[in-house]
C-alpha positions in Angstrom: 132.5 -26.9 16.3 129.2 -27.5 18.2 127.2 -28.2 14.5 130.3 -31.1 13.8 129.0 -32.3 16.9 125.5 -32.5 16.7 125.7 -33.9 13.5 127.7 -37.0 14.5 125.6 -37.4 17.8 121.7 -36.6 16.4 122.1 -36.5 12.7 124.2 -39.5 12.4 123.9 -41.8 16.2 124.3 -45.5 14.7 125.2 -44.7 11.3 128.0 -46.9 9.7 127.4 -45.9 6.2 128.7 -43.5 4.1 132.1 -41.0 4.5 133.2 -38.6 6.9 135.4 -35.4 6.7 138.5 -34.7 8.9 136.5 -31.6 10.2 133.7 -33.8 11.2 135.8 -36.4 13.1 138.1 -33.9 14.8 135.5 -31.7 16.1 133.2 -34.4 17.2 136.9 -35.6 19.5 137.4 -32.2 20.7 133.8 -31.7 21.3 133.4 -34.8 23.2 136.6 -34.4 25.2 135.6 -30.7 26.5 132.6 -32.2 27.4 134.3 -35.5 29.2 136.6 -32.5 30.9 133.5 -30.8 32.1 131.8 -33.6 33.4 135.1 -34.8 35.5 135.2 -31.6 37.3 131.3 -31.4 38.0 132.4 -35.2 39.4 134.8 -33.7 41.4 132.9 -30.8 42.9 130.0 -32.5 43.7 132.1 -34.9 45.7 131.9 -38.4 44.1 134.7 -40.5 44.0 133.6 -41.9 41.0 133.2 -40.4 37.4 130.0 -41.4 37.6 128.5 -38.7 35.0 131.8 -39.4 32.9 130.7 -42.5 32.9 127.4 -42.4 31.4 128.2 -40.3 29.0 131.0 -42.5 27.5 128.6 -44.9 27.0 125.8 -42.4 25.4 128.1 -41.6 22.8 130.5 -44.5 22.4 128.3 -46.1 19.3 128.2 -42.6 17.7 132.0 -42.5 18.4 132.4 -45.5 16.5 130.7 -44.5 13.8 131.8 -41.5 12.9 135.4 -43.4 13.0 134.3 -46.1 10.9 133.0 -43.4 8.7 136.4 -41.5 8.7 138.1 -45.0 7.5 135.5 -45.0 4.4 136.8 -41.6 4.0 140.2 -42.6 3.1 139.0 -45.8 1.3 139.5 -48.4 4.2 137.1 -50.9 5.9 135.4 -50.2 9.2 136.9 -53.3 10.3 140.0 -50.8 10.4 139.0 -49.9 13.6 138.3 -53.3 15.3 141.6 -54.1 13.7 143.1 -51.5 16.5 140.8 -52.4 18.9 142.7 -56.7 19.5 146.0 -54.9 20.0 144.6 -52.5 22.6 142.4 -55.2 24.4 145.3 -57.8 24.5 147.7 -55.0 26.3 144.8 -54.2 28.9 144.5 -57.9 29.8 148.4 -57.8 30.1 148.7 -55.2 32.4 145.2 -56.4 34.6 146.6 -59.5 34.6 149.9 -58.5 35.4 148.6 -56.3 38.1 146.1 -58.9 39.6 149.1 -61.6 39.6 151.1 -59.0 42.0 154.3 -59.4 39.2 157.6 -57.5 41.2 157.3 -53.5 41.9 160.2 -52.6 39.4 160.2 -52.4 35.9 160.1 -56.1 33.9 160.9 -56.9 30.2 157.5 -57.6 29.6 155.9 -54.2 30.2 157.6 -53.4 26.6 155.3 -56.1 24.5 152.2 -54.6 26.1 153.4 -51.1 25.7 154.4 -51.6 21.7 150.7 -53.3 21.5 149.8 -49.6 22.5 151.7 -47.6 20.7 152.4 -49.1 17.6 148.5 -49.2 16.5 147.6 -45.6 17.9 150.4 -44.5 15.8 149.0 -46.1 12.7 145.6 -45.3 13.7 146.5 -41.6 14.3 148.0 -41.3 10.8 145.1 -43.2 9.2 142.5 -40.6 11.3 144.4 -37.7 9.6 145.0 -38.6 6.2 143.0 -36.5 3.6 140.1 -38.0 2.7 139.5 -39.3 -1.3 138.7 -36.5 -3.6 136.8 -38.7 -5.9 133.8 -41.2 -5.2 135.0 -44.0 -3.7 133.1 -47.7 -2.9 131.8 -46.0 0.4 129.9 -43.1 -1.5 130.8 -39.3 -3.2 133.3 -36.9 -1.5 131.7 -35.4 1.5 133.7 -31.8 0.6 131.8 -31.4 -2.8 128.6 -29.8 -2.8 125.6 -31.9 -3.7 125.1 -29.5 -7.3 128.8 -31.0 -8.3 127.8 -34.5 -7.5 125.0 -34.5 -9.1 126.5 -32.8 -12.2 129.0 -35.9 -12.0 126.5 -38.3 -12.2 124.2 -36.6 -14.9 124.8 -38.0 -18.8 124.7 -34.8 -20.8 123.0 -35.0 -24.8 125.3 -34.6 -27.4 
């Protein structure tokens, strides 16, 4: 799990090119989410208020984060622009419910919690099933299947004499 890791966050930092495996993304999430868990409670028992260390390391690894997701998308033979596509829906629900929070709206539940909520909802499902989808077996416009060894691939590409 830890080499899944490394490889998205050293190998791989700021790189939007090229495909990435369902192993690769999943273990980079888990990986990273252990590590956000850690951090919390190190937060916690040191005494800050704040998720200070949290904090910083969201933003270390928020550019690798996006690659690797963007490189997931190529995976499946979708854009990267996939995943700023899911990103508008998301940021218009947060400004809803800041806004509606900042504004003081009434204490019990309103009507218009539900357009914010299916802004949520609606795109992480998509998203989720798009993040889990097998990736293509063949070449695609994003490069060669990151599951076949580099011998197959090259054998692929190689004219043979008849």
């Amino acid at each position: 799990m830890i080499n899944w890791y490394l490889k998205v966050v050293r190998d791989n930092y700021a790189n939007f090119y090229g495909r990435a495996r369902r192993s690769e993304y999943w273990y980079y999430t888990l990986c990273g989410t252990i590590i956000s868990l850690l951090l919390r409670v190190i937060d916690y028992a040191i005494g800050l208020d704040f998720n200070i260390m949290g904090t910083l390391y969201s933003l270390v690894v928020l550019i690798p984060g996006l690659a690797v997701t963007v490189r997931r998308m190529h995976d499946i033979g979708k854009s990267g622009w996939y995943v700023v596509y899911f990103m508008i829906p998301t940021f218009i629900a947060g400004f809803w419910f800041g806004f509606s929070i900042v504004s003081g709206g009434n204490s019990g539940f309103s009507g218009w919690i539900i357009i914010p909520l299916l802004l949520l909802i609606i795109p992480s499902i998509w998203m989720l099933v798009l993040l889990c989808r097998e990736g293509d077996s063949d070449p695609n416009e994003y490069g060669p299947d990151p599951k076949k060894p580099y011998s197959e691939i090259e054998e692929i590409g190689t004219v043979q004499d008849v």
